[in-house]
BAFI-3210 file (N, C-alpha, C; in Angstrom, 3 decimals, decimal comma, padded with zeros to 6 digits):
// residues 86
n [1|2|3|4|5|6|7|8|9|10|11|12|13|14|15|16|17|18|19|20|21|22|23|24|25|26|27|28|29|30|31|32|33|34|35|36|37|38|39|40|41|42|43|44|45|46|47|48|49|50|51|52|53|54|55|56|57|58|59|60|61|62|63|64|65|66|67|68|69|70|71|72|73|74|75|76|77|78|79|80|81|82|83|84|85|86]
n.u [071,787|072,356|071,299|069,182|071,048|070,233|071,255|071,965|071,817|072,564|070,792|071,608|074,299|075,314|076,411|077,598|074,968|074,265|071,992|069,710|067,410|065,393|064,523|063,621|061,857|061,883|063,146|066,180|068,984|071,152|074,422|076,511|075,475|073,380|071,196|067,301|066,248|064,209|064,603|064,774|062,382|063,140|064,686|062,663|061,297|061,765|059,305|057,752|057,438|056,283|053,870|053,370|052,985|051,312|048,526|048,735|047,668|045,645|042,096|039,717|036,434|033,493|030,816|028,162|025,533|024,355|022,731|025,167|026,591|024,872|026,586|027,265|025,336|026,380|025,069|024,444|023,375|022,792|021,661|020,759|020,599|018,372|019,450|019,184|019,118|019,423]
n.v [033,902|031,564|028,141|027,015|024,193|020,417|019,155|015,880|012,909|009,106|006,930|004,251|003,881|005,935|007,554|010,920|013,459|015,769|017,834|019,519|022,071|021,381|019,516|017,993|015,439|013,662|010,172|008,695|006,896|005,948|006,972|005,570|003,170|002,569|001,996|002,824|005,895|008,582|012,228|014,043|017,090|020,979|021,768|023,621|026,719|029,486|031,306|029,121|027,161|028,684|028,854|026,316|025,992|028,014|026,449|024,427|024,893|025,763|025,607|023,021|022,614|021,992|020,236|020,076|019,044|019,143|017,961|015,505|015,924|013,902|011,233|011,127|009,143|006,968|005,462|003,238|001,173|-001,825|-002,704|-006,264|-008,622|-010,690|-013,614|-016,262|-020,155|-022,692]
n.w [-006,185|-003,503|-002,944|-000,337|001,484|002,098|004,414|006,264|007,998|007,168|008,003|008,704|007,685|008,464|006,852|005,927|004,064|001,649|-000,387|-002,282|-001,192|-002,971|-003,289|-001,214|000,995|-001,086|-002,232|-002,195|-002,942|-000,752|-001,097|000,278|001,535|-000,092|001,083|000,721|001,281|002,394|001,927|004,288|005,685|005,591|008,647|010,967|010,776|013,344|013,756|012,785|014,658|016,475|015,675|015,585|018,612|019,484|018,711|020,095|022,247|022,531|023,364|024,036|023,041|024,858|025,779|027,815|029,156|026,818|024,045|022,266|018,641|016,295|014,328|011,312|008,721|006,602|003,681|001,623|-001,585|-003,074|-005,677|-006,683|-009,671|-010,918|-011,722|-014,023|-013,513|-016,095]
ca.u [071,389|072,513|070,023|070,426|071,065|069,193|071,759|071,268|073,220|071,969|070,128|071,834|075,441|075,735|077,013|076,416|074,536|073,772|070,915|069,357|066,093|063,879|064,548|063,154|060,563|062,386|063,641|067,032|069,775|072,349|075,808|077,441|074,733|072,864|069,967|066,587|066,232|063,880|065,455|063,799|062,437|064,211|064,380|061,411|061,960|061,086|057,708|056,655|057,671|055,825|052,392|052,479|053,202|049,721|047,595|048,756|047,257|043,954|040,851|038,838|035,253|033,155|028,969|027,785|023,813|023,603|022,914|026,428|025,766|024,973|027,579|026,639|024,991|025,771|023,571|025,349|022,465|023,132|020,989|020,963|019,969|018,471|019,672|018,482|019,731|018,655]
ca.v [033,557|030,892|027,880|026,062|022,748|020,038|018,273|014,892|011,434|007,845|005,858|002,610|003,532|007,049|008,597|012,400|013,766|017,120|017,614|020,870|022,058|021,442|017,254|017,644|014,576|012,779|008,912|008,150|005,572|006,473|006,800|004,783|002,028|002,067|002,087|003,784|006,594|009,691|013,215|015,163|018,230|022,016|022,180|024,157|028,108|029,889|031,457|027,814|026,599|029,544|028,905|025,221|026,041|028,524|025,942|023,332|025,979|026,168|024,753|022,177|022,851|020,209|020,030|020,122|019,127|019,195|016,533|015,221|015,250|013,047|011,043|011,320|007,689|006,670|004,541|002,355|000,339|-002,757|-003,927|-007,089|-009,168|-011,819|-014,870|-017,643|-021,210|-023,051]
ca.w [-004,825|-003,185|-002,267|001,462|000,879|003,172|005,679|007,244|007,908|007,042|009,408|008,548|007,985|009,307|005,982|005,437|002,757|001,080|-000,590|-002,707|-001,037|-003,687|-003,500|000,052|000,507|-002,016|-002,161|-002,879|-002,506|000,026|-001,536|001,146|001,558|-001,317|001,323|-000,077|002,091|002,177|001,995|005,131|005,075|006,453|010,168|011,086|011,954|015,026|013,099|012,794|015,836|017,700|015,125|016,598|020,263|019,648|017,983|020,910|023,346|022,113|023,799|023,364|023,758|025,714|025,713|029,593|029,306|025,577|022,689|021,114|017,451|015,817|013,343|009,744|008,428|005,147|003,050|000,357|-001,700|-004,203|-006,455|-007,099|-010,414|-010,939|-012,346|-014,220|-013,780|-016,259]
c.u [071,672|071,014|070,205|070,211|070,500|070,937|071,857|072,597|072,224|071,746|071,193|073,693|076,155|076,706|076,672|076,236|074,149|072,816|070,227|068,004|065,145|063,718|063,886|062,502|061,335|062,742|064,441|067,696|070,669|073,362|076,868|076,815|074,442|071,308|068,708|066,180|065,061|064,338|064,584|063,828|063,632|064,135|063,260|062,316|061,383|059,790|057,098|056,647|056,557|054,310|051,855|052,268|051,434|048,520|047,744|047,963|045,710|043,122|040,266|037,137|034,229|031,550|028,800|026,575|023,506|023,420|024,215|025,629|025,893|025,712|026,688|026,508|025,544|025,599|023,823|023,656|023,161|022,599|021,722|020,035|019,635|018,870|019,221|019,017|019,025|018,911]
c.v [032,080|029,334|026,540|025,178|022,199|019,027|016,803|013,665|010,017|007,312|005,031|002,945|005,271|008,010|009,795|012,851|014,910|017,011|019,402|021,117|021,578|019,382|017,024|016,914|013,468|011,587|008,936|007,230|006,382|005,956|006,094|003,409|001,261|001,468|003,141|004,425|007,741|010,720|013,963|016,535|019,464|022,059|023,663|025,877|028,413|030,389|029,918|027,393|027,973|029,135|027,849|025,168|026,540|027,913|024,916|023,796|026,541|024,725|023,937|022,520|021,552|020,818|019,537|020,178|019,375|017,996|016,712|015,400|013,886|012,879|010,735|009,735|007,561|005,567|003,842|001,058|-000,243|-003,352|-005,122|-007,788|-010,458|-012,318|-016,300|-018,778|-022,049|-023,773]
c.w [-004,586|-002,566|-001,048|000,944|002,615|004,057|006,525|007,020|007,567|007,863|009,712|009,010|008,323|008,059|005,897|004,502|002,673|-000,122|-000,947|-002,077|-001,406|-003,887|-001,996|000,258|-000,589|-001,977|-002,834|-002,128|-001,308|-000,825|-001,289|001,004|000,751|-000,409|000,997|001,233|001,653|002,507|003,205|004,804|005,691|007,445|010,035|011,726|013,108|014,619|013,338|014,087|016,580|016,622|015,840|017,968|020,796|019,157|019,558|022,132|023,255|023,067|023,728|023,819|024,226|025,739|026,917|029,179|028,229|024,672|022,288|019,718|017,002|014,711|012,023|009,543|007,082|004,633|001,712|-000,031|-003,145|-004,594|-007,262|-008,616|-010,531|-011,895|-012,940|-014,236|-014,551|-017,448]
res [x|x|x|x|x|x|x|x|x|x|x|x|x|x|x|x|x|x|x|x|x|x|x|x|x|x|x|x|x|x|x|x|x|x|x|x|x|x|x|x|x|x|x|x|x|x|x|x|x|x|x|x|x|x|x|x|x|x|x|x|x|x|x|x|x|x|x|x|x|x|x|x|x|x|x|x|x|x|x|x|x|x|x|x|x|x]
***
């Protein structure tokens, strides 16, 4: 089985590069530049693209005449010692 390779060009000097899936995320040099580049990931499919379209489409719910909650406190304590000068 064949495995897609990732696609892309260099920012800087517009070289193109190929790239095995699994380096996706990765940092390398560019071949042309020798600028440190990250490898992006696969263009997104239409499944993903339609999961975020239905997450962007969701609600927000809003509190009309109720208490907000309240934000969690937390409580950091440091004892101190004493010291003798002396």
């Amino acid at each position: 089985m064949n495995v897609p390779d990732l696609n892309f060009d260099c920012p800087v000097c517009d070289q193109n590069i190929e790239a095995p899936l699994k380096m996706a995320g990765m940092k390398v040099l560019c071949p042309g530049c020798r600028t440190l580049l990250q490898i992006p990931g696969p263009p997104e499919t239409e499944e993903q693209r339609a999961r975020k379209k239905e997450k962007a489409a969701t609600v927000p719910i809003t509190v009309e005449g109720g208490i907000p909650p309240t934000p969690a406190k937390r409580c950091v304590v440091i004892k101190r010692t004493a010291e003798k000068h002396g």
